[in-house]
Each structure stands twice: as C-alpha cells, then as structure tokens.
C-alpha positions in Angstrom: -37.9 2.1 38.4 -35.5 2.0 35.5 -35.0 6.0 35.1 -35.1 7.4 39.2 -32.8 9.9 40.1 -31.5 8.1 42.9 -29.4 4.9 42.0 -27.5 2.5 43.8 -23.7 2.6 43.2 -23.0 -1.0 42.6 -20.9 -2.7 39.5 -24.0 -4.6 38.4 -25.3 -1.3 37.0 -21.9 0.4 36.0 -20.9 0.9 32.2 -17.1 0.0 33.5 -17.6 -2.9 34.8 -18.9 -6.6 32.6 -20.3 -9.6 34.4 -18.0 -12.4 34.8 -19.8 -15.2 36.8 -22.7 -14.3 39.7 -20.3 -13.9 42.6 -17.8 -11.4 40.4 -17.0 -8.6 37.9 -14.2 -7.3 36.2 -13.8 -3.8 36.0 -11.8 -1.5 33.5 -10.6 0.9 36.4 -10.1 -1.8 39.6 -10.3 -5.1 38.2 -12.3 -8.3 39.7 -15.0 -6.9 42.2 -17.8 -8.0 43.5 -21.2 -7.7 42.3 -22.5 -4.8 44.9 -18.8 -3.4 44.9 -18.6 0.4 45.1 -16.7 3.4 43.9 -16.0 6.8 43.0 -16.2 6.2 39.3 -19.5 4.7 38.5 -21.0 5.6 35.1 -24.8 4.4 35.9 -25.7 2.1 32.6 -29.8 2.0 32.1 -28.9 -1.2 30.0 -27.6 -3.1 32.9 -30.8 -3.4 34.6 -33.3 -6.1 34.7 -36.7 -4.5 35.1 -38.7 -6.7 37.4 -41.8 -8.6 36.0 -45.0 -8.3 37.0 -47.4 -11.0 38.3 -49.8 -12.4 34.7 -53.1 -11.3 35.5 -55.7 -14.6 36.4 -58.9 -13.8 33.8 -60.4 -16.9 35.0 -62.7 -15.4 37.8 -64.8 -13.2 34.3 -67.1 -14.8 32.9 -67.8 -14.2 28.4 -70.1 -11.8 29.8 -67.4 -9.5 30.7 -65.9 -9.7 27.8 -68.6 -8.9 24.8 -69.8 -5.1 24.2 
C-alpha cells in the first residue's frame, strides 16, 4: 500500500536520506546508515517506494469461446 497511514520509519523511504549501495545510505542529518536505519527526523517520501508487482494472469485455461460476445 503506497498511501497507508502507518509507515515504517526506515531510510529507504526517507526524503533525507539517498541510496548509496544495498547495504548503505547517506543521510543529510546523520550521515552513512543503514538501509532500515531509524530516527526522529524522517520525512516519509511516496517516491521512494517500489510498489510490488503482481503475479501476470495465465489466460491459457479460456478457450476463444470466452472471449467473443
């Protein structure tokens, strides 16, 4: 869910803080921290998150039938 109210406090999704390798992120207000690093001045970023994707649906159990009008 990309809007909830409830969101974890972790530098992946922090407008401070910028991705610098997967194990570590710098931050403008406490430097290098790690990814699921947390403090008092998180700034929640909706543009940091990766929504997850769904599953492409198989259509190969229909037959043409299904699909005419």
């Amino acid at each position: 869910m990309l809007f909830r109210k409830k969101i974890d406090k972790c530098c992946a999704y922090c407008a401070h803080a910028g991705k610098v390798n997967d194990e570590a992120y710098i931050c403008t207000k406490k430097g290098m921290v790690s990814p699921g690093h947390q403090c008092w001045r998180f700034k929640y970023d909706p543009l940091k998150r990766v929504p997850v994707k769904n599953d492409p649906t198989d259509f190969s159990k229909y037959d043409d039938v299904d699909f005419s009008l």
